[in-house]
PDB file as gemmi writes it, atoms N, CA and C in Angstrom:
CRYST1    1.000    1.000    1.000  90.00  90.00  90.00 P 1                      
ATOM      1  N   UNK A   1     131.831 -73.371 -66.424  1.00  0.00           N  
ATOM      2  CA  UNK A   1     132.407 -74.299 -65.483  1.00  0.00           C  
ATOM      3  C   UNK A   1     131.290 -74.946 -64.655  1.00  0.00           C  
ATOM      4  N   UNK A   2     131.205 -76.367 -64.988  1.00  0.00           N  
ATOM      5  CA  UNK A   2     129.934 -76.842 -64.586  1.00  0.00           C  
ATOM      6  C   UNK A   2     130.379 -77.211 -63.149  1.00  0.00           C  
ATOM      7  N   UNK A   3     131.354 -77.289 -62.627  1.00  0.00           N  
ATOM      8  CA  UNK A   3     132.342 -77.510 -61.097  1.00  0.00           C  
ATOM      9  C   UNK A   3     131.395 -76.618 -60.217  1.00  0.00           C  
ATOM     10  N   UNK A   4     131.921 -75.125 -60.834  1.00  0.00           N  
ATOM     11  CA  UNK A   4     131.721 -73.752 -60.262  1.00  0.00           C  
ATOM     12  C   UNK A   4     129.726 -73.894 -59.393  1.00  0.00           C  
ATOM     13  N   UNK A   5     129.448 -74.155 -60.645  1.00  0.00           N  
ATOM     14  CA  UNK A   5     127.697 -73.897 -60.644  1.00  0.00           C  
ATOM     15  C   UNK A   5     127.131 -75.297 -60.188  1.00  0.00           C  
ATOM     16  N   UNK A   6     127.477 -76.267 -59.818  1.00  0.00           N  
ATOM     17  CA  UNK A   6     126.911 -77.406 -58.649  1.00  0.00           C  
ATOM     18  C   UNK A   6     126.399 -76.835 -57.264  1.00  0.00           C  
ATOM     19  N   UNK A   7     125.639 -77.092 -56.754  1.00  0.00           N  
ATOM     20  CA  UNK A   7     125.071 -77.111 -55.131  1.00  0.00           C  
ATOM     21  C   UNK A   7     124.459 -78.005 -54.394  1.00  0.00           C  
ATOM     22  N   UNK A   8     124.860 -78.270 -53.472  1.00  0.00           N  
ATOM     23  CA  UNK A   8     124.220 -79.603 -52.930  1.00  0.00           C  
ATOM     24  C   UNK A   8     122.666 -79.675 -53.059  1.00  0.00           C  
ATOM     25  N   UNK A   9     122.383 -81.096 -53.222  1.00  0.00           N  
ATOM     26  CA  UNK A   9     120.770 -81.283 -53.365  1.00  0.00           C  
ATOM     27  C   UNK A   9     119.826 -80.658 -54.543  1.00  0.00           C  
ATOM     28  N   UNK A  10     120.395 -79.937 -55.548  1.00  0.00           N  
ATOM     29  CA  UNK A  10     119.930 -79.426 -56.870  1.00  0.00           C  
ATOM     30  C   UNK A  10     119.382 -81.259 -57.364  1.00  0.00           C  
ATOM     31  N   UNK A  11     118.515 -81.107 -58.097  1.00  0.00           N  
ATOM     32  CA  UNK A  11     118.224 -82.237 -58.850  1.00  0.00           C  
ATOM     33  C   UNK A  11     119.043 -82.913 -59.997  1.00  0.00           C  
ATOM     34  N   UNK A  12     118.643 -83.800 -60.688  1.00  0.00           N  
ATOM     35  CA  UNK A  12     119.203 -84.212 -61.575  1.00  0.00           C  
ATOM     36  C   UNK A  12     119.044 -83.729 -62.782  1.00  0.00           C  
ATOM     37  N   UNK A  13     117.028 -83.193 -62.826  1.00  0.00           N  
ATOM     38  CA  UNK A  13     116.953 -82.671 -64.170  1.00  0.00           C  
ATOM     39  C   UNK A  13     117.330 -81.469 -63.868  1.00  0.00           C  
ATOM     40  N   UNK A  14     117.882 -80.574 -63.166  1.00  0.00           N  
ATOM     41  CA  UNK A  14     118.631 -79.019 -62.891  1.00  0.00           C  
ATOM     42  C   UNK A  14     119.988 -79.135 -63.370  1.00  0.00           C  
ATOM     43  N   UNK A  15     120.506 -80.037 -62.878  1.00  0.00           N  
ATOM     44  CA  UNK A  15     121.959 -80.443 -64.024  1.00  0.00           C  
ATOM     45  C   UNK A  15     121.576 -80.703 -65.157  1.00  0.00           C  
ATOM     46  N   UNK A  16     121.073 -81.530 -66.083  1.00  0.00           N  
ATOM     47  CA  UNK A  16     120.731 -81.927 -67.454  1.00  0.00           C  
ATOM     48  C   UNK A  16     120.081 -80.606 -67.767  1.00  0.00           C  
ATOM     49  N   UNK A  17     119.639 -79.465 -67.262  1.00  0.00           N  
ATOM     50  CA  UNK A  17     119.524 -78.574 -67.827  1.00  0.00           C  
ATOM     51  C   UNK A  17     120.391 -77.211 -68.470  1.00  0.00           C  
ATOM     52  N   UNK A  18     120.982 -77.281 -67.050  1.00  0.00           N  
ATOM     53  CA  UNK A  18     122.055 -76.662 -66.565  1.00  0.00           C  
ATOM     54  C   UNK A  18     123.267 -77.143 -67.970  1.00  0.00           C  
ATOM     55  N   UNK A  19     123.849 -78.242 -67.868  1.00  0.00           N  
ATOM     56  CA  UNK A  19     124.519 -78.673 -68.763  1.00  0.00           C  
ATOM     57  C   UNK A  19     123.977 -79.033 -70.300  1.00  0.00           C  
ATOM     58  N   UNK A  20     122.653 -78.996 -70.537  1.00  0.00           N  
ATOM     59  CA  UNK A  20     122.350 -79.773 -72.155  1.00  0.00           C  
ATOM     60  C   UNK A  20     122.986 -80.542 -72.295  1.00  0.00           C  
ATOM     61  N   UNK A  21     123.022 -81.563 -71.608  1.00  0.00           N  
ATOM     62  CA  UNK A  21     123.711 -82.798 -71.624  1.00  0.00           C  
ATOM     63  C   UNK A  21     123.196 -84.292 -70.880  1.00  0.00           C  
ATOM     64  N   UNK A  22     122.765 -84.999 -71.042  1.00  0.00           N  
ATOM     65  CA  UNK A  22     122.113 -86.082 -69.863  1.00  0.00           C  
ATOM     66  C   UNK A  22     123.448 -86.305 -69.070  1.00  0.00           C  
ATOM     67  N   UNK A  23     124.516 -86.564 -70.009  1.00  0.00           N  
ATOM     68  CA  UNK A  23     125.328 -87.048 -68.692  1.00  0.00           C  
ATOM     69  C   UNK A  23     125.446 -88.603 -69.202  1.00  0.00           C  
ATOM     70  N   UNK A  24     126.650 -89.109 -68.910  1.00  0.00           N  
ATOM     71  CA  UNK A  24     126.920 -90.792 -68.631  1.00  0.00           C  
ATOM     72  C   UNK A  24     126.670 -91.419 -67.467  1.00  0.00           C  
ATOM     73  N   UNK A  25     125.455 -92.371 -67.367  1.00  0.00           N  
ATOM     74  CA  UNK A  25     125.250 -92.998 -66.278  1.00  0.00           C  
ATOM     75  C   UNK A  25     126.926 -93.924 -66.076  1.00  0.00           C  
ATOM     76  N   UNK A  26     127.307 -93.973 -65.106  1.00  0.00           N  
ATOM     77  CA  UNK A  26     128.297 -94.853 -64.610  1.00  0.00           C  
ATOM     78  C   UNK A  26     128.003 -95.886 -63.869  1.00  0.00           C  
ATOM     79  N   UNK A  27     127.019 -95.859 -63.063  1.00  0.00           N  
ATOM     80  CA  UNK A  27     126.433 -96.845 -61.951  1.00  0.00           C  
ATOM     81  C   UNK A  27     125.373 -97.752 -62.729  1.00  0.00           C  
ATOM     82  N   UNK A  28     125.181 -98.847 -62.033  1.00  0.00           N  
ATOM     83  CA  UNK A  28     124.298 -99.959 -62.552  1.00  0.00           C  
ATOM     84  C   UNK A  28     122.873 -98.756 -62.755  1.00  0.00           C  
ATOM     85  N   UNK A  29     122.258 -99.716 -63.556  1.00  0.00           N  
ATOM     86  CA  UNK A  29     121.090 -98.485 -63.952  1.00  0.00           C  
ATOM     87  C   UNK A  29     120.055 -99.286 -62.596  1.00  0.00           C  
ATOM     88  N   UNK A  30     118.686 -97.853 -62.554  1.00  0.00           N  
ATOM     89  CA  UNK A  30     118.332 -98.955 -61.371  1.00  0.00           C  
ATOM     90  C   UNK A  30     118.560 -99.067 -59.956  1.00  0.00           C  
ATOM     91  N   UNK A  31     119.601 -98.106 -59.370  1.00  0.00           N  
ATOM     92  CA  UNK A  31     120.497 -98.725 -58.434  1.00  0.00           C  
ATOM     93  C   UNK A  31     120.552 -97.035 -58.076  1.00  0.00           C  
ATOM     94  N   UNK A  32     120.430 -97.508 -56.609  1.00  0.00           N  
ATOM     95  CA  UNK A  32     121.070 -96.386 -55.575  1.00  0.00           C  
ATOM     96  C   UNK A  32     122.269 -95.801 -54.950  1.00  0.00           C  
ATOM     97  N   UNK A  33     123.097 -95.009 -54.971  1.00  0.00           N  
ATOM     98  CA  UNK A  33     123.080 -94.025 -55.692  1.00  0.00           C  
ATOM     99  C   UNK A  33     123.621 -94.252 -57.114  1.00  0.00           C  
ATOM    100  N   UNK A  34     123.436 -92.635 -57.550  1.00  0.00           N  
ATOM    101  CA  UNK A  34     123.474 -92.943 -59.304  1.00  0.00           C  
ATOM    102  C   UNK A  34     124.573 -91.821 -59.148  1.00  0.00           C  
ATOM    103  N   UNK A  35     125.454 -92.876 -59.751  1.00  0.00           N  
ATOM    104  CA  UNK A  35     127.168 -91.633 -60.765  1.00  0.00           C  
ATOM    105  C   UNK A  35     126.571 -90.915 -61.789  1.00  0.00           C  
ATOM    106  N   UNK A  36     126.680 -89.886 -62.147  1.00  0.00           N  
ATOM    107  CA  UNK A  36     126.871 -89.146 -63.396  1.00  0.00           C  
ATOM    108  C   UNK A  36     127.986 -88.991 -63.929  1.00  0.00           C  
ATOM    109  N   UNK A  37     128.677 -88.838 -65.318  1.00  0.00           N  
ATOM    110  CA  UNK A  37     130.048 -88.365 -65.743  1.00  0.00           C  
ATOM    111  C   UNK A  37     129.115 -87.095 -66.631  1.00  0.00           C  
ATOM    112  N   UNK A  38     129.937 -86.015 -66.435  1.00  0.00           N  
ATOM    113  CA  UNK A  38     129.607 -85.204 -67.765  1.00  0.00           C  
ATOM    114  C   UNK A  38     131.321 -84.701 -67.928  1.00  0.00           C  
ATOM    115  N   UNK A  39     131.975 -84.797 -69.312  1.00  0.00           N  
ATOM    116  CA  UNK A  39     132.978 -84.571 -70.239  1.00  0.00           C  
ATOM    117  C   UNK A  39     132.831 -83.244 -70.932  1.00  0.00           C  
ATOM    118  N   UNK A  40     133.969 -82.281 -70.886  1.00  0.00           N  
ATOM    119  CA  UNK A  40     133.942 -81.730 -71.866  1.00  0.00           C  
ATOM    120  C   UNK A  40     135.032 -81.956 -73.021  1.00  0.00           C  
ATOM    121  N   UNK A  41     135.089 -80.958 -74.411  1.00  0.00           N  
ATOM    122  CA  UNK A  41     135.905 -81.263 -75.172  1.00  0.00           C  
ATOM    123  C   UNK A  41     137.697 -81.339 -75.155  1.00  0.00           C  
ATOM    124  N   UNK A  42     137.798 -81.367 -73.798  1.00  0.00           N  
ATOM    125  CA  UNK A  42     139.117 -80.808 -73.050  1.00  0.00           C  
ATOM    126  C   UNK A  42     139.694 -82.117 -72.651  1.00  0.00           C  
ATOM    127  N   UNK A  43     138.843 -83.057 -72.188  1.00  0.00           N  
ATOM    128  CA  UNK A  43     138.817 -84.728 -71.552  1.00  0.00           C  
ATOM    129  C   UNK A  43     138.861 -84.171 -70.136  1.00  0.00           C  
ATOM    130  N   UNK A  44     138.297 -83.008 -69.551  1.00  0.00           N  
ATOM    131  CA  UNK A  44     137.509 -82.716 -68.407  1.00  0.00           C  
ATOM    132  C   UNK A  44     136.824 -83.491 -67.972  1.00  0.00           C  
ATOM    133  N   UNK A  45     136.595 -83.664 -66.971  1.00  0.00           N  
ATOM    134  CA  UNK A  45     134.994 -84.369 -66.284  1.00  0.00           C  
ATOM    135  C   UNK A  45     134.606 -84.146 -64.911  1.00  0.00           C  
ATOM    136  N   UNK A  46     133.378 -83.814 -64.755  1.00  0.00           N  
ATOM    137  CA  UNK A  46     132.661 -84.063 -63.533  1.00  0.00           C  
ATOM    138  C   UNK A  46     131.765 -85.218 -62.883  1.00  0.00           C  
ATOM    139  N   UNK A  47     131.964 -85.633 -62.427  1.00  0.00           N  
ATOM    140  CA  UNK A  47     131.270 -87.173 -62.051  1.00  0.00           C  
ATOM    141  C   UNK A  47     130.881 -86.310 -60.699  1.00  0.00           C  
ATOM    142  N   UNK A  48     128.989 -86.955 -60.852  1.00  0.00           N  
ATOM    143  CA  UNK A  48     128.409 -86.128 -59.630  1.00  0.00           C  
ATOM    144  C   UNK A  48     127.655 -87.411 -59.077  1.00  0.00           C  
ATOM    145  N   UNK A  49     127.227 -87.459 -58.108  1.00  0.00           N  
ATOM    146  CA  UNK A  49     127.123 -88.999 -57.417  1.00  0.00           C  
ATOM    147  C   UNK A  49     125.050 -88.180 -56.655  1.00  0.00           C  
ATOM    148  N   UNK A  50     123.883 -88.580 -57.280  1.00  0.00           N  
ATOM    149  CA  UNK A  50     122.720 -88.390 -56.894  1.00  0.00           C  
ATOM    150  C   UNK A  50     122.057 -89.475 -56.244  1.00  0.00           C  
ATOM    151  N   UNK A  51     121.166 -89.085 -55.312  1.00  0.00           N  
ATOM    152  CA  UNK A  51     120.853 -90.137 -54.591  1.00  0.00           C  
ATOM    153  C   UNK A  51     119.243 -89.808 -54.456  1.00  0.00           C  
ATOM    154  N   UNK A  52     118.534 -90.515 -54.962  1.00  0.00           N  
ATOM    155  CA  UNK A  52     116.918 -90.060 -55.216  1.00  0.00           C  
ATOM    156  C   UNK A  52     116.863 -88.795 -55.988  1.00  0.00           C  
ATOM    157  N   UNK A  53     117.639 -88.984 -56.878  1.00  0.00           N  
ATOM    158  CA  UNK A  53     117.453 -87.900 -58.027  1.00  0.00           C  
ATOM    159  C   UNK A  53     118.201 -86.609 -57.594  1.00  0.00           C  
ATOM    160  N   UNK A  54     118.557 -86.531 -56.370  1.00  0.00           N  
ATOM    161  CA  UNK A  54     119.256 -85.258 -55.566  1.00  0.00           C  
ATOM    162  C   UNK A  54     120.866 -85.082 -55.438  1.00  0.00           C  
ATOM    163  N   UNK A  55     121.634 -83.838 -55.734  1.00  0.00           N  
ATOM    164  CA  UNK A  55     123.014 -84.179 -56.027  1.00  0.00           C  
ATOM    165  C   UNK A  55     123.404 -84.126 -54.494  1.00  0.00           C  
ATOM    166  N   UNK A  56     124.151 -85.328 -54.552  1.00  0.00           N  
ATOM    167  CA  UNK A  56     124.855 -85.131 -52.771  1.00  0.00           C  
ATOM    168  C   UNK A  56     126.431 -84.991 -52.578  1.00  0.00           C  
ATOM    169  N   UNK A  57     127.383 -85.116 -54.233  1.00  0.00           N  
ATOM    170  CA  UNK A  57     128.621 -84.725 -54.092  1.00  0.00           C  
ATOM    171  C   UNK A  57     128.860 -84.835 -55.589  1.00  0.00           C  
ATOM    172  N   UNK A  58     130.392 -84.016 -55.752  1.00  0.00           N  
ATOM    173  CA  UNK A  58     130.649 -84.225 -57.247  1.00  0.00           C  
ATOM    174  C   UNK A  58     132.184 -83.843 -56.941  1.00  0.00           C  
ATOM    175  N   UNK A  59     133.322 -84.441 -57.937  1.00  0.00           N  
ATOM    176  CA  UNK A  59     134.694 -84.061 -58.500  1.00  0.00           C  
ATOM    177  C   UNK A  59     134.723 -83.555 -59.405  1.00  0.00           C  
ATOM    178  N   UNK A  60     135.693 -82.565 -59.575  1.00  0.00           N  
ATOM    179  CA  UNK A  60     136.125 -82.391 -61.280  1.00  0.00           C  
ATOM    180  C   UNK A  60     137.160 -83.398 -61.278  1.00  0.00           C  
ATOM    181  N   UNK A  61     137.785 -83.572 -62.294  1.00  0.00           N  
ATOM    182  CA  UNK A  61     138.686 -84.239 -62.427  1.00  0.00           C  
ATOM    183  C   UNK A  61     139.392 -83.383 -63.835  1.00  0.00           C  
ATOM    184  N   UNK A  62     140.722 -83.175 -64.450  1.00  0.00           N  
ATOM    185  CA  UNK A  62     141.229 -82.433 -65.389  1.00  0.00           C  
ATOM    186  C   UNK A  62     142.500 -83.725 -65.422  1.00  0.00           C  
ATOM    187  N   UNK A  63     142.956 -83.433 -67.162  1.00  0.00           N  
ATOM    188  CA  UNK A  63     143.637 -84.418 -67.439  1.00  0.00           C  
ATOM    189  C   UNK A  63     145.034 -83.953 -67.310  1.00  0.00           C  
ATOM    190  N   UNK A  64     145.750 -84.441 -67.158  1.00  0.00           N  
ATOM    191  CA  UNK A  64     147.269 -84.142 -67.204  1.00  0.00           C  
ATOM    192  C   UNK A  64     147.996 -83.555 -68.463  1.00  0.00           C  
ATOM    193  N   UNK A  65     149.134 -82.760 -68.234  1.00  0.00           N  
ATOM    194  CA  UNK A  65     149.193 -82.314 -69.621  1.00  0.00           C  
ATOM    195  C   UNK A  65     150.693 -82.627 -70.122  1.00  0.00           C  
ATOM    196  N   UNK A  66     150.260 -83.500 -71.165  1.00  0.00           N  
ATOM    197  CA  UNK A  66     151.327 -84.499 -71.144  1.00  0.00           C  
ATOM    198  C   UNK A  66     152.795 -83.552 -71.446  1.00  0.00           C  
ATOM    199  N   UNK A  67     152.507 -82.279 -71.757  1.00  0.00           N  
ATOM    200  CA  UNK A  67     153.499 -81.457 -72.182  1.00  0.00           C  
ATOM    201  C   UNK A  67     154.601 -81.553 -71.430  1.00  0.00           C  
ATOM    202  N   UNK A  68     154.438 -81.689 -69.888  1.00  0.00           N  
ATOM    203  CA  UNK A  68     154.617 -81.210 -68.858  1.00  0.00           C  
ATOM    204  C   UNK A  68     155.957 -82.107 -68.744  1.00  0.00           C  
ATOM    205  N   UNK A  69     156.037 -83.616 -68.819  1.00  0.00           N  
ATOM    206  CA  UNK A  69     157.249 -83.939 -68.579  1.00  0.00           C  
ATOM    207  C   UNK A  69     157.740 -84.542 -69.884  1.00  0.00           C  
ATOM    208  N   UNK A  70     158.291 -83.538 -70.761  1.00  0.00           N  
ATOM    209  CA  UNK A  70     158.647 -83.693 -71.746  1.00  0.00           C  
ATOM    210  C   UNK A  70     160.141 -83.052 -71.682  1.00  0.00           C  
ATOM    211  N   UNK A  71     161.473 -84.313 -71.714  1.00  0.00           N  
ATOM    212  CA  UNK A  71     162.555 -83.827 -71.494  1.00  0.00           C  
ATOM    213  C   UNK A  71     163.070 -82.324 -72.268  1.00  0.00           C  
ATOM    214  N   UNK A  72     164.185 -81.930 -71.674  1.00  0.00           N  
ATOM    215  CA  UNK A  72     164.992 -80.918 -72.100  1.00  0.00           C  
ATOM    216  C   UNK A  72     163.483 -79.322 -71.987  1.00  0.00           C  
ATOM    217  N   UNK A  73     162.709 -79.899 -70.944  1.00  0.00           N  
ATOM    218  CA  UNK A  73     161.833 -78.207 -70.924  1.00  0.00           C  
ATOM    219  C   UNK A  73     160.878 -78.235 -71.891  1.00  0.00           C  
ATOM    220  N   UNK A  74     160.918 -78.897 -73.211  1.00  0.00           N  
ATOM    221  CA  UNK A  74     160.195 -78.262 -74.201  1.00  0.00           C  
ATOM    222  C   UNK A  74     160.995 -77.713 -75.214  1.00  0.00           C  
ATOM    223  N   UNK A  75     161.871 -77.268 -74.863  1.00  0.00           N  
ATOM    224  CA  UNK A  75     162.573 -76.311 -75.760  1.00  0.00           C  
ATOM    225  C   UNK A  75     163.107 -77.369 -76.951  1.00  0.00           C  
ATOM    226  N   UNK A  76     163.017 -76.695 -78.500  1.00  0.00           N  
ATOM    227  CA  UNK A  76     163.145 -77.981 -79.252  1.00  0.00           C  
ATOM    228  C   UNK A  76     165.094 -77.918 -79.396  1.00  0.00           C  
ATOM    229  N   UNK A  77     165.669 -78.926 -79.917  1.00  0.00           N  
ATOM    230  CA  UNK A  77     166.959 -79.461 -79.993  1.00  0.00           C  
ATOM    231  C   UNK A  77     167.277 -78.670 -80.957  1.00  0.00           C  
ATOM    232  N   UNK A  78     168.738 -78.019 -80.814  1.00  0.00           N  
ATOM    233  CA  UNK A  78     169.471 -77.573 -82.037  1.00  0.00           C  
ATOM    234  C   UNK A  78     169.790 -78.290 -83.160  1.00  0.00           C  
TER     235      UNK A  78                                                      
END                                                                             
């Protein structure tokens, strides 16, 4: 759980390590501050927001499960 193991002000290459992953720039490249997205195979994501290379906040975000409002409970039809 890459959520869990974030701390403020860790670097950027401490995440890309941390994760084996660079990560999706989201923000103009270039540009102050810098979004990260990192995804897992779940359609998870953490988008961590660095500012001179330093992490200064992050979300998880988790996808909805579409199961959930699926009439009659789930339960299949006689």
């Amino acid at each position: 759980m890459l959520n869990a193991k974030l701390k403020p002000n860790v670097t950027l290459m401490h995440v890309i390590a941390m994760t084996r992953a660079l990560g999706e720039l989201r923000s103009p490249k270039d540009t102050q501050p810098e979004l990260y997205r990192w995804t897992d195979g779940g359609g998870s994501y953490v988008d961590a927001v660095f500012n001179g290379g330093k992490l200064q906040s992050w979300t998880m975000t988790r996808p909805e499960n579409p199961g959930d409002e699926e009439e009659g409970g789930g339960t299949p039809a006689a």
